[in-house]
Each structure stands twice: as C-alpha cells, then as structure tokens.
C-alpha positions as CSV (number, residue, x, y, z in Angstrom):
1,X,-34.9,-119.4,4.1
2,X,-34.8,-122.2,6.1
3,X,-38.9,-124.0,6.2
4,X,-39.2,-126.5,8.6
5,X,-43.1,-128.3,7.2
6,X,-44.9,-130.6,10.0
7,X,-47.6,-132.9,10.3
8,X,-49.6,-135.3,12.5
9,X,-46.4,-137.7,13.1
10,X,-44.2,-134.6,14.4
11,X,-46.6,-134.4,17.4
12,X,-46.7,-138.0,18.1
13,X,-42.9,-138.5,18.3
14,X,-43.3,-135.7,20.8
15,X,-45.9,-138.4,23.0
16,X,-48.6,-136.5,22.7
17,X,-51.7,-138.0,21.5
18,X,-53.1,-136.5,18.9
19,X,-55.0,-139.2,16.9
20,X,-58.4,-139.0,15.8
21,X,-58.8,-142.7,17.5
22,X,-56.9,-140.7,21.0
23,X,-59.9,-138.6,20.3
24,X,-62.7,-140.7,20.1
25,X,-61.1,-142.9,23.0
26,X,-61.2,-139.8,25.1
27,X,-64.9,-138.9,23.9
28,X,-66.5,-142.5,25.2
29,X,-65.0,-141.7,28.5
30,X,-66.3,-139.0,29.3
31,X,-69.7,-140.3,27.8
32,X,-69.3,-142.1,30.4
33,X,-68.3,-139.7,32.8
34,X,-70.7,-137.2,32.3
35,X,-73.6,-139.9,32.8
36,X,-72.3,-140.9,35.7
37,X,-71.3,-137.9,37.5
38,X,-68.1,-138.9,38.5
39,X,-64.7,-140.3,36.8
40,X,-64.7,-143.5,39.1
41,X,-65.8,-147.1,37.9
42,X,-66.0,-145.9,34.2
43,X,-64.3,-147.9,31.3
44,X,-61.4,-146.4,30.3
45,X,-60.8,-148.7,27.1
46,X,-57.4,-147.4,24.8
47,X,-57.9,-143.9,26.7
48,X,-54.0,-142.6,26.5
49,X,-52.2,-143.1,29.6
50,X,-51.0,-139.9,29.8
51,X,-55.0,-138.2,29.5
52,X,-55.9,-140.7,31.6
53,X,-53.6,-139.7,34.4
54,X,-53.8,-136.5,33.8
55,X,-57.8,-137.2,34.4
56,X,-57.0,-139.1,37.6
57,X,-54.2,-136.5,39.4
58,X,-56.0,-133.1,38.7
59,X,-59.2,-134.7,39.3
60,X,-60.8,-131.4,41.3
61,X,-59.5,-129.4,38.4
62,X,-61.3,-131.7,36.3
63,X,-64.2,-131.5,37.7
64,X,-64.1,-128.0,37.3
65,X,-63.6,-128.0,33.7
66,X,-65.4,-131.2,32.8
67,X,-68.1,-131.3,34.9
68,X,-69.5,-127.7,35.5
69,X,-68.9,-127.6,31.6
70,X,-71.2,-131.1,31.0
71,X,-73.9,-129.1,29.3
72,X,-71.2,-128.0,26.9
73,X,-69.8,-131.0,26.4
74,X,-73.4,-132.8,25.9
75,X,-74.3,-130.3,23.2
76,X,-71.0,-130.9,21.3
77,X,-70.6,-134.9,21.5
78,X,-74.1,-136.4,22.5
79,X,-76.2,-137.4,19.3
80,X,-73.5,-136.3,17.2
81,X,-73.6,-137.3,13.5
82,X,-70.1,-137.7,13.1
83,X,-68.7,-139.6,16.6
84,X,-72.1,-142.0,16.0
85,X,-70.4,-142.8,12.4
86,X,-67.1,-143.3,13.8
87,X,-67.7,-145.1,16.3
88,X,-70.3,-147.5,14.8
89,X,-68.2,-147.7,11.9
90,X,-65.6,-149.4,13.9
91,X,-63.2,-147.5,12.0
92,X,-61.0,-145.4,14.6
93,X,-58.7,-148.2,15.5
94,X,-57.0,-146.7,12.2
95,X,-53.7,-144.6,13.5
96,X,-54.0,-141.4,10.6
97,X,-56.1,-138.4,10.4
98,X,-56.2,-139.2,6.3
99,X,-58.5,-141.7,7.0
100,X,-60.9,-139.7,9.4
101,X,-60.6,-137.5,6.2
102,X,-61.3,-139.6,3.7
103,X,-64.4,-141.7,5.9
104,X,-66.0,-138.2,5.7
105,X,-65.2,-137.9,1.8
106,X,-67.1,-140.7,1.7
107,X,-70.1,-140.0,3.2
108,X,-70.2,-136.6,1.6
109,X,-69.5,-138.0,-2.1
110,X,-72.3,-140.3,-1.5
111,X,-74.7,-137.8,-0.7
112,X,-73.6,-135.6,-3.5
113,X,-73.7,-138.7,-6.1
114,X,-77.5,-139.3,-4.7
115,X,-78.8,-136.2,-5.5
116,X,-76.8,-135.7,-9.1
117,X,-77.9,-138.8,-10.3
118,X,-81.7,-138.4,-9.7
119,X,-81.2,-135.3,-11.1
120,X,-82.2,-133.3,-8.2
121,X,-81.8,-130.3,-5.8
122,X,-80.9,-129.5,-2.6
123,X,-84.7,-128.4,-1.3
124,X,-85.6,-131.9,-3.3
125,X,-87.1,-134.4,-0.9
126,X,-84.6,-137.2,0.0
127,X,-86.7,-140.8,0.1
128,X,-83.5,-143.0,0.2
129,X,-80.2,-142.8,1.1
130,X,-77.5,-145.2,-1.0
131,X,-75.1,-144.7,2.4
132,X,-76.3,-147.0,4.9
133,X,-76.0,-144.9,8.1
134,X,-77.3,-141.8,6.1
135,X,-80.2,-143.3,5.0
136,X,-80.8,-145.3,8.8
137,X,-80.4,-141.6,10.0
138,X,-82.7,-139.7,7.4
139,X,-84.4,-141.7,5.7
140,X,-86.0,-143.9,8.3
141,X,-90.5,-144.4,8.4
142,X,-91.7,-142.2,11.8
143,X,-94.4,-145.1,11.1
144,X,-95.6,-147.3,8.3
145,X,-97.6,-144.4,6.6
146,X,-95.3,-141.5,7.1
147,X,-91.9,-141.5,6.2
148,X,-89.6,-139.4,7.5
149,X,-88.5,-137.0,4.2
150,X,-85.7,-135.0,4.7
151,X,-84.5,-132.5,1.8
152,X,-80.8,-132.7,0.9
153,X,-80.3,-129.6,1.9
154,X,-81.7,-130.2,5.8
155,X,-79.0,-133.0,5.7
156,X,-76.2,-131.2,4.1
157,X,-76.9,-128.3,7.1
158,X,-76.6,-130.8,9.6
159,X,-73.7,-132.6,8.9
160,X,-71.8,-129.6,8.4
161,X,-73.8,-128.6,12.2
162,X,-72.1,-131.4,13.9
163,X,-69.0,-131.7,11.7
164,X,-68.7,-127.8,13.3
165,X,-69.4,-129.4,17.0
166,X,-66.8,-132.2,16.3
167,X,-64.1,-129.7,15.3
168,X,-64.7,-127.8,18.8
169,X,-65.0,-131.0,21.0
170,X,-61.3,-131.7,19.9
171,X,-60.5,-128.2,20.1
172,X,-61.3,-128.6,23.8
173,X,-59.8,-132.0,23.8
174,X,-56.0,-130.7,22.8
175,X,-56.2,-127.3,24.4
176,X,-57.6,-128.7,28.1
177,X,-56.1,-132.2,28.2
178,X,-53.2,-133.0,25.6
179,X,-51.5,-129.7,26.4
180,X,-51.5,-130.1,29.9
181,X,-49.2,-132.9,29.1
182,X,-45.5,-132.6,29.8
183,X,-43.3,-133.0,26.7
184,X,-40.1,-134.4,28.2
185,X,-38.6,-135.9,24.8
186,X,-37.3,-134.0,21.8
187,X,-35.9,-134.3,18.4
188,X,-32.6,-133.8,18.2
189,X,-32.7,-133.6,14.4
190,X,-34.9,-130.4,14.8
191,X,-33.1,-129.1,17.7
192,X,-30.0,-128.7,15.5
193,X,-32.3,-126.8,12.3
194,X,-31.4,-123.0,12.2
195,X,-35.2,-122.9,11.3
196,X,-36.8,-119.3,10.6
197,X,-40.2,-120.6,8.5
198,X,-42.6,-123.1,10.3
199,X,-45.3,-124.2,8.3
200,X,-47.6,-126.5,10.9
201,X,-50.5,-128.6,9.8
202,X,-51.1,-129.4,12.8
203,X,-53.6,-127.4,15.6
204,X,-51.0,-127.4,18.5
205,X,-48.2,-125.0,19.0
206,X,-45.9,-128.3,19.6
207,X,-43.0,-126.6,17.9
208,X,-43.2,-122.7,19.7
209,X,-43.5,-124.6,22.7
210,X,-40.3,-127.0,22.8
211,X,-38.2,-125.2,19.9
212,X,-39.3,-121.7,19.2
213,X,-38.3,-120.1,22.2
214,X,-36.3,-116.7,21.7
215,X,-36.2,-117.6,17.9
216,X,-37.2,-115.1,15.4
217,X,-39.9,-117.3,13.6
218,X,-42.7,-117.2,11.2
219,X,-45.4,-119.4,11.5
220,X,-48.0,-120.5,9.2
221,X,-50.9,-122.8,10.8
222,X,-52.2,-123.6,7.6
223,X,-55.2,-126.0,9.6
224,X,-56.2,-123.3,11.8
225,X,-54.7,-123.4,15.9
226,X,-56.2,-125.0,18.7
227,X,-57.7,-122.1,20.9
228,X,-59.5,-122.7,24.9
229,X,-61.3,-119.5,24.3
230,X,-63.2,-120.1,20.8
231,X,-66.2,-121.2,19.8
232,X,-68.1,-123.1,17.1
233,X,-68.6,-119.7,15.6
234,X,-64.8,-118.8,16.3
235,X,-63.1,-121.3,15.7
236,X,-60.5,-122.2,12.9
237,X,-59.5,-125.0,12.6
238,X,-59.6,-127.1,9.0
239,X,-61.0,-130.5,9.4
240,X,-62.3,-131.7,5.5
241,X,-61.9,-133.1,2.2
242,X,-59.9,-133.0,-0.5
243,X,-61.8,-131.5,-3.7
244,X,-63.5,-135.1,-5.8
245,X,-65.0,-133.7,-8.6
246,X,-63.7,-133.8,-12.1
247,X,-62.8,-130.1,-13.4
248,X,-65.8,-129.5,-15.3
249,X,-68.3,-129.4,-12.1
250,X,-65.7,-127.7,-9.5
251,X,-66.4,-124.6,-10.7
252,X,-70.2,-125.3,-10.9
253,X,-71.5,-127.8,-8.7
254,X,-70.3,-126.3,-4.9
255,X,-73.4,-127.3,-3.0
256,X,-70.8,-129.3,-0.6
257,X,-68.0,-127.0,-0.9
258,X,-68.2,-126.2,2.7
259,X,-66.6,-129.6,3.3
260,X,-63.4,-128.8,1.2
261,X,-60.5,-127.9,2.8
262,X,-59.6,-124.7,0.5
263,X,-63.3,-123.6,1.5
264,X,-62.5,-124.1,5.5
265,X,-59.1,-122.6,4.9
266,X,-60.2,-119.4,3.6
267,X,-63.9,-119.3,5.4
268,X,-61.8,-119.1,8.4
269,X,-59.5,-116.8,8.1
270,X,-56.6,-119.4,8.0
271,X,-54.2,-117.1,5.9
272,X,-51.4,-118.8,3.7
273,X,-48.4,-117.0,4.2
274,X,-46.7,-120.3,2.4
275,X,-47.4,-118.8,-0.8
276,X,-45.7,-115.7,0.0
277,X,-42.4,-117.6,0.8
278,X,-42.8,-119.7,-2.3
279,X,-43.6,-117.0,-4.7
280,X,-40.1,-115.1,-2.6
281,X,-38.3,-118.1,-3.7
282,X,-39.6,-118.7,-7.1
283,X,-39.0,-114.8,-7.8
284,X,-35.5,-114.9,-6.4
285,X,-34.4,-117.7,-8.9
286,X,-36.5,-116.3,-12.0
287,X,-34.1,-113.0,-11.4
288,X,-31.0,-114.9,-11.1
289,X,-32.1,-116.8,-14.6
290,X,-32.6,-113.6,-16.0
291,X,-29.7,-112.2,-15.4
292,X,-27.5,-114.9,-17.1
293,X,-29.3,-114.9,-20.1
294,X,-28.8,-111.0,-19.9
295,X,-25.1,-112.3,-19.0
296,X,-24.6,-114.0,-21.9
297,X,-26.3,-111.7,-24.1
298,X,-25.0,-108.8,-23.3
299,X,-21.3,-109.7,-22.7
300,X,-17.7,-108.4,-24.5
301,X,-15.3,-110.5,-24.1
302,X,-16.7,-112.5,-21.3
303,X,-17.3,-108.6,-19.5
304,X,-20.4,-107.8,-18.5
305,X,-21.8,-104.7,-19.7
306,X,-24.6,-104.1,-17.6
307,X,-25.6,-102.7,-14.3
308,X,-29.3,-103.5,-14.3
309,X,-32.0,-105.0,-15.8
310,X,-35.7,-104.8,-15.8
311,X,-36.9,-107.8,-14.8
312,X,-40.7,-109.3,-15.3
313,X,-42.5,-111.3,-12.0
314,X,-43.2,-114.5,-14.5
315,X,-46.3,-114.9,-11.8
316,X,-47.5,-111.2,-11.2
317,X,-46.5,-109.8,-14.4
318,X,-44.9,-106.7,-12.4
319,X,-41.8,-105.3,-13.9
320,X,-38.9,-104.8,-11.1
321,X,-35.6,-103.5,-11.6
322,X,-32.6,-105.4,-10.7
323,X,-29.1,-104.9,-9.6
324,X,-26.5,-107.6,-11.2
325,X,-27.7,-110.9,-9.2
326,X,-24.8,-112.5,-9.6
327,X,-25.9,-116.0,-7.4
328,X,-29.3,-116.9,-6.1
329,X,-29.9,-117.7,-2.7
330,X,-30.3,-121.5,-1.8
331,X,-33.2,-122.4,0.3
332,X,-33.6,-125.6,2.4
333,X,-37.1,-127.3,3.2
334,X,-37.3,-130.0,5.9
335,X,-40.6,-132.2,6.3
336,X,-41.1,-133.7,9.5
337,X,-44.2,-136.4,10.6
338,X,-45.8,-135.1,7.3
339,X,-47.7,-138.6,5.3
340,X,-46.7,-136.6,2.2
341,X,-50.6,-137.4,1.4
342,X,-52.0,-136.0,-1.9
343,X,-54.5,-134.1,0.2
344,X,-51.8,-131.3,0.6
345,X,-50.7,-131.6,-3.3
346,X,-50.7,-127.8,-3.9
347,X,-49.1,-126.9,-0.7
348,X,-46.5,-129.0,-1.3
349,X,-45.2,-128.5,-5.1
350,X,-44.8,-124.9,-4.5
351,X,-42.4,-125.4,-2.2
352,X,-40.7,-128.9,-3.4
353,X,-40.4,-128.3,-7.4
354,X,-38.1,-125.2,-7.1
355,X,-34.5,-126.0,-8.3
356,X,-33.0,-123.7,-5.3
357,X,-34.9,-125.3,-2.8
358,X,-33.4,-128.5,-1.0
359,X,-35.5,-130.7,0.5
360,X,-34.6,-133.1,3.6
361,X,-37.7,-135.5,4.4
362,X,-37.5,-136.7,7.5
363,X,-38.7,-140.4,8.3
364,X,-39.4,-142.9,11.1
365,X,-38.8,-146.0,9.3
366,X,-38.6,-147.6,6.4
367,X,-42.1,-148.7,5.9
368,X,-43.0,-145.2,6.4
369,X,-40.3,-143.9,3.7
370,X,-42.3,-146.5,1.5
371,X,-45.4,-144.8,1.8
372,X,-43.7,-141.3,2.0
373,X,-41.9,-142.3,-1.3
374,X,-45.3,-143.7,-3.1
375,X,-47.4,-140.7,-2.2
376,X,-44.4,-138.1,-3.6
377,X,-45.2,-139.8,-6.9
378,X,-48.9,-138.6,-6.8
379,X,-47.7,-135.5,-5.5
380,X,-44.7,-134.7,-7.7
381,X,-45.0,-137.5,-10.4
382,X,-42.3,-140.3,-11.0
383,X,-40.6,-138.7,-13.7
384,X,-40.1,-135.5,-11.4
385,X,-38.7,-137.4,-8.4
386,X,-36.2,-139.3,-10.0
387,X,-34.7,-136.5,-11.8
388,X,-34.8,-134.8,-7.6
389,X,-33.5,-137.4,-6.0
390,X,-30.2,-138.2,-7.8
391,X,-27.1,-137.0,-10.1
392,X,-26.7,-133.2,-10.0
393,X,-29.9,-132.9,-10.1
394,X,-30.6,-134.3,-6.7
395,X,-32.9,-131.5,-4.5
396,X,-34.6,-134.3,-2.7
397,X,-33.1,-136.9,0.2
398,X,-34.9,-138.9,2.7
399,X,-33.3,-138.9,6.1
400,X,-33.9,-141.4,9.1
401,X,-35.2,-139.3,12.3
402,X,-32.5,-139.6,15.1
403,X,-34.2,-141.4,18.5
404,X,-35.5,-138.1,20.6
405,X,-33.6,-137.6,23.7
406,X,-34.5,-136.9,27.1
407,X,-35.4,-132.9,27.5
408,X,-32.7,-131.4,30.0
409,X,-34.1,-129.3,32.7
C-alpha cells in the first residue's frame, strides 16, 4: 500500500490559493462588489492575482454567478459572526488554517468556560461575556434600562448558524473561483509516487485533477469535498476544533460538541476509510508476528511443522485462519504540505507508529522541517521519533520537496 497524506501546503505549492486570509481577501471584495453593483473602482487589497484576473477576464460570466447570486452571497457573508471576528480581529494576515482553527477554539472555550464557571445552563440568561467581541455582540444594553439577555444556548445556535454560512461561502469560493484556475506547475516528487491511497485533508480534488488520472485510486477526503451544487444543509465539509476538555468532562459536558471536528466528521457523513487501511496494515503485521512465534515454537530441527494457524484480530478479537505468512508486506506513507499539527493526532499515529510502514515527510524548507519536526513530538512523542528516525529502527525520514516543474501540454 502506497498512502500518499496531504494538507493545506500541497495545494499552495500547486498556486492555488487556498488560505483562510485568500478567503477573507476575496470576501471584502466582493463586499464591495455586491454594494456597488459592479467590479470596477473597488479595492482590491491582497486579493490573489490569479482570483483577481480571473474576476476581471470572465467578467460577464461573473456577473452571472456573482451577481444574479448577490442575495446568496449577502445571506452567507453580510453580518456574519465569524468574517466580523476575523476581520476585526486583524488576525488573517496569518498564512495557516490552524490558526483560523484555533481563533475559533478560542472563542468557543470562552464561552464554554463562562457558563461552567457560573455554574449554569445553556437556557441560563447570559449578562456578560468574558470574550470581548462576544460580549460587544450579545451582551450589549438595547438602552440603559433593558439589556439585551441572550441565553447561552441562542449564542451557541448562532455561531454554529454562521460558522455553517462561513463553511458554504468558501465552499463557493474554491469551487467557482480557485478551481477555475489553471494549475500549470507540478511536483515532480509526486509525479514519480506509484501512489494507490490518497488521504486529502484538503476540500479540493487538487490531486485527481493533476495526478490521478487513469490511476486506480482510493481516496479519503477526511475534511469533507468542496461541492458547487451543496448547500448549508448539504454540505460536508469539516471546519472546527480540536477536542479541549480534560477526559473527565468529554464524555459528559458536549453542549459545544458540534464545533469538534470528530462531531463534523461523522455528522456529515465524511467516512474514514483511513482506518480501514490502517487496521489492513496493523492486521497484516500482527499475522506475520504470529507466525514466527508459531515458527519458533513449533519447529524440528529448524523445520516448520505447520501449515496453518488460527490467528486472533488483536483489534476485533475475530479469530482468522492463516496460511504460513512467511514475510509481511512493507507499506510506504508519504506526507505532503501537511503542518504535522496535533489537531490530526489520531489520524496520524495509526498510520505512522506501525513498524512495516515507512514514512517519507516531505518539506519545503528547513524552517518548516523545524516545525514539522517539533509538532511530530506532540504527535508521536520524543522517545518514539528518535527510535523512527535512526539505526535499524529508522521508519521515518524527512525529504526536501524537488522545485515543481512546468506542466507539459
């Protein structure tokens, strides 16, 4: 099996852009656009050159899409909790969707710690906020004798409201604009992979587009894909937070569990065939180990005396019987624009700690191997990576990404 795992930085060595802040660029244009009627003598700001011309060039089509669809548009981005926050915040000149992740961990940790710590419900009135935009937003006098008392419930529903209208308004975004754009660079790293397993955490189909072609693939889009035909209702895509609460209150306390990317993962209909190739791998080697202690066991003069032998799934409990393994098969996993972030911890231990799986990390430089390196530790643990990346226990090596190369027609 040959797994080929990609994130956020796989789509932007490709030139297309796919930041949050390309995003929320995009989104205060065509504010701007929409109010105006028209795409000329608005500010473009750090719009993408590439949307941007695309805006310009196919401007009837645009008009077409952007304008007959303004009410859509309004609804989705206008007096949105989530762009206000952002873009107040002045926090999307950051490059990484981890930190669009963890600005909205923050907010929903805060609101969660409010109503814990008052010792309170969700249908419990809400007279004061200890996040500053929540509590401008909610909390807020409609005059000096009435204040405005919002349950935590009513604010839970609509951030998750918008949050929902966010994740469709970039939907929109990658399917109408940044896959309109040409890709006319590729890896040549990737282009050389004998890759059968694509796991993508990413919405667009980057990889089936530029690699995939006539290739007997399966792909897992763990995040959900980027679709022009869904809707808020419809759509899958995973945009949340990593779980925050100790063990002793996951189980219990899941008033904001609707944020949490396992919830979005399996609300939606995501799937996770990953854990059917790891659990294939894992099973693979567990039958092979079996079978040399049975080897050794059962043995006369260094002859094996068995055909068979019943062999128990150490994860299912199933008992299977098996035909003399004699080797295991060796499996190679490649990671590609992926932060390594501990966000994806689980993901990524069942496929890195498995002693017949090799692992090739690709990076772009060597800051980013710093950081790639650092959050392995969280992922793995220290102990665990030295033993992986060295002696004859090496299963783990870092590899500088080739420059891409010009896309021949």
């Amino acid at each position: 099996m040959n797994i080929l795992v990609i994130g956020n930085g796989f789509d932007l060595a490709h030139g297309l852009p796919t930041r949050y802040t390309d995003f929320l660029e995009f989104v205060k244009a065509i504010k701007q656009a929409l109010s105006k009627g028209k795409l000329a003598g608005i500010e473009w700001g750090n719009t993408d050159e590439k949307v941007k011309n695309f805006l310009k060039s196919n401007r009837w089509k645009v008009q077409e899409n952007l304008f007959l669809g303004k009410q859509t548009w309004e609804d989705l981005i206008n007096n949105n909790i989530w762009i206000d926050y952002f873009l107040q915040k002045g926090k999307h000149d950051k490059e990484n969707w981890i930190d669009f992740e963890i600005e909205i961990s923050n907010i929903i940790r805060s609101l969660d710690n409010d109503m814990k710590s008052n010792d309170e419900s969700l249908d419990d009135s809400v007279c004061q906020c200890s996040n500053f935009f929540l509590n401008n937003k909610f909390c807020s006098f409609l005059d000096e004798m009435k204040p405005n008392m919002s349950t935590y419930r009513m604010i839970r529903n609509e951030l998750l409201y918008n949050l929902n209208k966010l994740i469709r308004a970039l939907e929109i975004y990658l399917t109408e604009y940044v896959d309109k754009i040409e890709i006319q660079k590729k890896s040549p790293d990737i282009d050389l992979l004998e890759i059968d397993h694509v796991l993508s955490f990413n919405y667009t189909d980057t990889y089936e587009k530029i690699y995939g072609n006539g290739k007997e693939i399966e792909y897992d889009y763990i995040h959900g894909k980027a679709d022009s035909g869904s809707t808020i209702d419809s759509n899958n895509m995973v945009l949340g937070i990593d779980e925050y609460l100790p063990e002793d209150r996951r189980n219990k306390d899941v008033e904001f569990i609707a944020f949490k990317k396992f919830y979005q993962r399996i609300h939606k209909g995501t799937g996770c065939k990953y854990k059917e190739w790891a659990d294939n791998i894992y099973n693979n080697y567990m039958k092979y180990l079996n079978y040399q202690k049975k080897l050794s066991e059962q043995s006369i003069n260094g002859v094996c005396t068995i055909k068979s032998f019943r062999f128990s799934d150490m994860k299912s409990g199933e008992q299977v019987i098996v035909s003399n393994p004699s080797k295991y098969e060796k499996h190679n996993l490649y990671i590609f624009g992926h932060s390594l972030d501990v966000t994806d911890r689980d993901i990524l231990r069942d496929l890195i700690l498995n002693d017949n799986v090799y692992t090739t990390i690709f990076y772009v430089n060597k800051d980013v191997m710093g950081q790639q390196i650092a959050n392995l530790v969280k992922v793995i643990g220290q102990d665990e990576l030295i033993r992986r990346t060295g002696g004859s226990t090496k299963t783990i090596e870092f590899k500088q990404q080739q420059d891409m190369v010009e896309i021949k027609s």
